[in-house]
C-alpha positions, -999 to +999 in steps of 0.1 A: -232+163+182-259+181+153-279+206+173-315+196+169-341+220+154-376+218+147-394+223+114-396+260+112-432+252+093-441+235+128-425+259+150-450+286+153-479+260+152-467+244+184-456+276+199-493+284+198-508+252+212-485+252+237-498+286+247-532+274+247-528+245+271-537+249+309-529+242+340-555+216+354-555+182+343-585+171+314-609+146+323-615+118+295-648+140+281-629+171+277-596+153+262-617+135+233-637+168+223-603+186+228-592+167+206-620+169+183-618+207+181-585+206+174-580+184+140-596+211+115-565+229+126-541+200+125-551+194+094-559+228+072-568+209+040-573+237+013-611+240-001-600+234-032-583+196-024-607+170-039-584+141-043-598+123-012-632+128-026-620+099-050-621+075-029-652+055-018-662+049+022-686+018+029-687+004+067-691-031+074-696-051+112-675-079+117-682-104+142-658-102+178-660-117+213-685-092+229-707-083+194-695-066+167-663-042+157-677-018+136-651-006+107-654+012+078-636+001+041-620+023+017-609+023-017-597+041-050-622+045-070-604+050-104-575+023-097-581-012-104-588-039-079-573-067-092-547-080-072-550-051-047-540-057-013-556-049+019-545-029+053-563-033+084-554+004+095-561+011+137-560+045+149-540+062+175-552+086+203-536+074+232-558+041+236-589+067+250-597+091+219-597+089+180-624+068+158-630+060+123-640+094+117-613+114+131-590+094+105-614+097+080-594+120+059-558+098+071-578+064+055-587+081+022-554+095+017-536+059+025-562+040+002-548+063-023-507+066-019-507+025-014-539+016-041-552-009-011-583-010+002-581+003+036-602-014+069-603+011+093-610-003+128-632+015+150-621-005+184-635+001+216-617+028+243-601+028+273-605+038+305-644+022+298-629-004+280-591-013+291-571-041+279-576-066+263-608-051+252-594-029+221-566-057+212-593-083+207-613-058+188-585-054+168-576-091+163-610-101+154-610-083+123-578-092+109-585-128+115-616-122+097-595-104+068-575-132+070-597-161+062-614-141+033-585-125+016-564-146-013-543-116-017-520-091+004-528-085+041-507-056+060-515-040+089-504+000+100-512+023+126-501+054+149-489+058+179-514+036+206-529+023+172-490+015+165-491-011+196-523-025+186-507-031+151-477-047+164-495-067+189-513-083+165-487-092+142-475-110+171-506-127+180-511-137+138-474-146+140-482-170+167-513-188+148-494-195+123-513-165+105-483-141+100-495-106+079-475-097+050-463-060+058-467-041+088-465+000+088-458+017+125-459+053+129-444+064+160-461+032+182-464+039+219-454+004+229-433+005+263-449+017+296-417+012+312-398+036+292-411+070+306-375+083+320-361+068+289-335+098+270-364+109+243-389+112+272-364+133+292-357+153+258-393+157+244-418+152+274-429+181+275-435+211+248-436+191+219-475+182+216-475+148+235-464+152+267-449+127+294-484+130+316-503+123+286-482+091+281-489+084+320-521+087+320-529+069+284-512+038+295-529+040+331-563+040+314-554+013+289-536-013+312-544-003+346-511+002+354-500-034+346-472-035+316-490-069+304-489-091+278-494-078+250-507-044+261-466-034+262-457-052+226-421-043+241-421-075+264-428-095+234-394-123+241-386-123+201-400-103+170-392-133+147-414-139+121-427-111+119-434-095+085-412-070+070-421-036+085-415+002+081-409+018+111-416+058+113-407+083+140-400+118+147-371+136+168-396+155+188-415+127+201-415+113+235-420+080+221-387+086+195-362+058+215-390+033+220-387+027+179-351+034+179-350+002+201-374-017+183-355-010+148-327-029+165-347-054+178-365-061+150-327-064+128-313-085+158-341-114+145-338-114+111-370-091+110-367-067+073-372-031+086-373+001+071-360+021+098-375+061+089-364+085+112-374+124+109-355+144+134-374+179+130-411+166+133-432+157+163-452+129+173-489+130+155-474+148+122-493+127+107-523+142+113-503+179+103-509+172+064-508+185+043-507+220+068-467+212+074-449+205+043-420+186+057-446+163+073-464+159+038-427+143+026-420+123+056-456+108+052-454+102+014-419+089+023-434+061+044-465+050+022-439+047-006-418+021+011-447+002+029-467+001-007-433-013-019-434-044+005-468-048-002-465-047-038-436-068-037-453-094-017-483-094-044 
């Protein structure tokens, strides 16, 4: 068996936040601005980087059940828009944290590795707003995309926003609606799995810990694995669109897309399986601060713009 080894660029980065992390248990307040003090450091963009700046940010309201879903568009400004497709993106953050402008910087840099304009979904949050309340959110806009775009529809998303993508491609699937592409970065999509081997491996240490899973799916489904809160249940994943599937070795989460890679091949469902054993779960939100986390991302837009270009 290879012995496992983390990215020795990541290493001393989660050596110190590990450090950092006490002993009493965050309420929802002190999680999201926890997490809000932290993605300056997750993300160390030089001074000097004005790619994103390239790329143009307008927010639009589309209509929902209970209102509106606020969102906000992005798109290259110096490519051409011709033909360009168009990914409903949904954050992660455990179903309780994370907005439009936490992945601010995440949207711009997608717009520009895929040349798509990006719809960034800013659904509502658990525990104030459990399940359904962020899937139909979520829904609501790509049906809306759906009706008004001639052209390319994916969706992507991490982690919790990961089970909100998947969920609905299954729900589009089953309108007869089915996207064209479909990008999930390590999706948190089984509550049942938590003494699963990756959980046992990677629960704690390693940024996202097996409480944080606990308590993330207890705010979001109230401790019911349900419908499609647990996109895991789903009975078949056929006809679903052809999907790249990321995740890293140091994740909790890692065998929960291990499984759904085989699912997904068991019904005839084209995946791009990409696992990368030395990263964690988030390293997403690590570039371009961790180089190998820069590749693995760049790795992943490449072959999800290639399904949607080849779609076009």
């Amino acid at each position: 068996m290879t012995a496992r080894f983390l990215d020795p660029d990541l290493k001393p980065f989660v050596d110190e936040l590990n450090a950092r992390t006490g002993a009493t248990v965050p309420t929802i307040h002190e999680r999201r601005a926890g997490a809000a003090a932290l993605l300056p450091e997750f993300r160390a963009i030089p001074s000097n980087d004005t790619s994103r700046s390239s790329v143009s940010a307008k927010d639009r309201s589309f209509p929902a059940v209970n209102g509106v879903v606020s969102t906000r568009v992005y798109a290259a400004e110096a490519a051409h828009t011709r033909g360009r497709p168009t990914v409903a993106f949904i954050h992660g953050g455990g179903f309780t944290t994370g907005s439009v402008d936490s992945y601010d910087d995440d949207c711009r840099l997608l717009a520009l590795q895929l040349d798509a304009a990006i719809v960034s979904i800013d659904y509502r949050l658990a525990p104030e707003h459990p399940f359904p309340a962020g899937f139909e959110d979520c829904l609501a806009v790509v049906r809306v995309l759906r009706r008004e775009i001639p052209g390319m529809l994916g969706v992507a998303g991490d982690s919790a926003g990961g089970n909100l993508a998947l969920a609905v491609s299954l729900a589009m699937r089953d309108e007869q609606r089915a996207l064209d592409a479909q990008l999930l970065l390590y999706p948190a999509i089984d509550p049942d799995a938590l003494d699963n081997g990756s959980y046992r491996e990677n629960g704690e240490g390693y940024l996202l810990t097996t409480a944080d899973m606990r308590y993330y799916y207890d705010a979001y489904l109230g401790g019911r694995a349900t419908g499609l809160g647990a996109p895991s249940h789903a009975d078949s994943y056929a006809g679903l669109a052809p999907t790249v599937l990321v995740s890293a070795g140091f994740d909790p989460l890692r065998d929960e897309s291990r499984i759904l890679a085989g699912r997904l091949v068991a019904d005839d469902v084209e995946v791009s399986y990409l696992p990368n054993p030395t990263l964690t779960h988030g390293f997403q939100q690590l570039v371009p601060r961790i180089p190998a986390a820069t590749m693995a991302l760049e790795r992943a837009y490449r072959a999800f713009r290639h399904l949607l270009e080849r779609a076009n």
